[in-house]
C-alpha positions as CSV (number, residue, x, y, z in Angstrom):
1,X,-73.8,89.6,-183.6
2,X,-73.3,92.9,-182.4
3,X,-76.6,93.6,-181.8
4,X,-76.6,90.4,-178.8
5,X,-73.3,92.1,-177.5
6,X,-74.7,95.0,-177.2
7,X,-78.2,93.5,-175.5
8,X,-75.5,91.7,-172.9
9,X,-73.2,94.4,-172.1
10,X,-76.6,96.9,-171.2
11,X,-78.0,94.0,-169.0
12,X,-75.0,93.8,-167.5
13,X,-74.7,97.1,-167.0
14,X,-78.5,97.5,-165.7
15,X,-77.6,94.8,-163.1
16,X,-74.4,96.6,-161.8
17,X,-76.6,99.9,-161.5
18,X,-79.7,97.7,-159.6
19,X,-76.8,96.2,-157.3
20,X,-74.9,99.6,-156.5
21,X,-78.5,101.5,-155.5
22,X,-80.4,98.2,-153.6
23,X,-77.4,96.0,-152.1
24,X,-73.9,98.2,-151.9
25,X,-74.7,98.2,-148.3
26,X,-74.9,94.7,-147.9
27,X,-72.2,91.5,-147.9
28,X,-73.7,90.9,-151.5
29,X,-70.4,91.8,-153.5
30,X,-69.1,88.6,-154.6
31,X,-72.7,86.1,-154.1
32,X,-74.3,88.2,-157.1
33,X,-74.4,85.5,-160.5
34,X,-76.8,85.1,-163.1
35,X,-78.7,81.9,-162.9
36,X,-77.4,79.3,-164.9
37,X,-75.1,81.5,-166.5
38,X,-78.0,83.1,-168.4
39,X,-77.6,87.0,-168.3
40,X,-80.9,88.4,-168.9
41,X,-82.4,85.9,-167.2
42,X,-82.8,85.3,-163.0
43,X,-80.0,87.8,-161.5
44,X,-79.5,86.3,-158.0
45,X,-77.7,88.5,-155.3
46,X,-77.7,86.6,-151.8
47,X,-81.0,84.8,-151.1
48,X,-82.6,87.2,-153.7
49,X,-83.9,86.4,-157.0
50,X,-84.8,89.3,-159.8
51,X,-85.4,88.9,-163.6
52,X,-84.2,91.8,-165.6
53,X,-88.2,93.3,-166.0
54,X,-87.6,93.7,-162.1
55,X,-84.6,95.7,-161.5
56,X,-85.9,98.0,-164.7
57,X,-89.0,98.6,-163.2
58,X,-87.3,99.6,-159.7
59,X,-84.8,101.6,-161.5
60,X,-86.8,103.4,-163.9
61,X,-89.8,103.9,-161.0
62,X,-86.6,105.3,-158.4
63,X,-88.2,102.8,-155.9
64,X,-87.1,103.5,-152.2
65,X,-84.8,100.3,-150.9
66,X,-87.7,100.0,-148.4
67,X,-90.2,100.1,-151.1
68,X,-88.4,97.5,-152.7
69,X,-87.8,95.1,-150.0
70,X,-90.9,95.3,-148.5
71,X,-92.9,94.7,-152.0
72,X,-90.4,92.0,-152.5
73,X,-91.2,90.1,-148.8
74,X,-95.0,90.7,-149.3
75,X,-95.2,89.3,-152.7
76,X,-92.9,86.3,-151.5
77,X,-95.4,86.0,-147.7
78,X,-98.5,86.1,-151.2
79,X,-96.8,83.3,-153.2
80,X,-95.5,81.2,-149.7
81,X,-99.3,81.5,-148.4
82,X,-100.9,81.0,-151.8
83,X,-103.2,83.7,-151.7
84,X,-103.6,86.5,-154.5
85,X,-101.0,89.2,-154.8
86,X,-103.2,91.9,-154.8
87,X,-100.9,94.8,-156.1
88,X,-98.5,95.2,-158.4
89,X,-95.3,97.1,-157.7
90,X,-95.4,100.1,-159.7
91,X,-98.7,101.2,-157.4
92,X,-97.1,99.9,-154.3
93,X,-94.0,102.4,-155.3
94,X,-96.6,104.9,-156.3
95,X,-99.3,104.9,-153.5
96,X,-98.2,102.0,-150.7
97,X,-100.6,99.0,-149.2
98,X,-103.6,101.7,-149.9
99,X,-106.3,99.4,-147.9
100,X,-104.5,96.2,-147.7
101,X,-101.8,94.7,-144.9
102,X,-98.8,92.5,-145.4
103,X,-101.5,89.7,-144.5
104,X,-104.3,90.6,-146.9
């Protein structure tokens, strides 16, 4: 079906785009892979993990890299600790930790 080619070849594309603006820096360029094989699914560059509604959402917000690495460590530190994540990243891109610390 084209339609699912098409889907692919935009994810795919969407990846490379997320990769090029957050990691071209980095010693990412061939430890980038698709878990499982399953594009669309868990994109995995390095020790990092995004699903596609990730890299959108930075892309489409024009997140900072700092933004995005620090929302990425404090909603790991959230998870790690079991506590609450108590902001989501589009108002972390938009307006910060307004009243809260990395170990709220």
């Amino acid at each position: 079906m084209s339609v699912i080619k098409d889907w692919r070849k935009a994810t795919e594309e969407l990846s490379k785009e997320f990769f090029n603006k957050y990691f071209k820096d980095g010693d990412y360029k061939t430890d980038t892979r698709w878990v499982c094989d399953r594009v669309g699914d868990v994109f995995c560059i390095g020790d990092y993990f995004f699903n596609v509604d990730w890299m959108l959402e930075a892309l489409e917000l024009k997140a900072s890299a700092k933004k995005m690495f620090a929302y990425y460590d404090y909603e790991l530190d959230c998870l790690m600790d079991e506590k609450p994540v108590r902001i989501n990243f589009r108002n972390y891109v938009k307006y910060g930790f307004v009243g809260l610390t990395k170990n709220n």
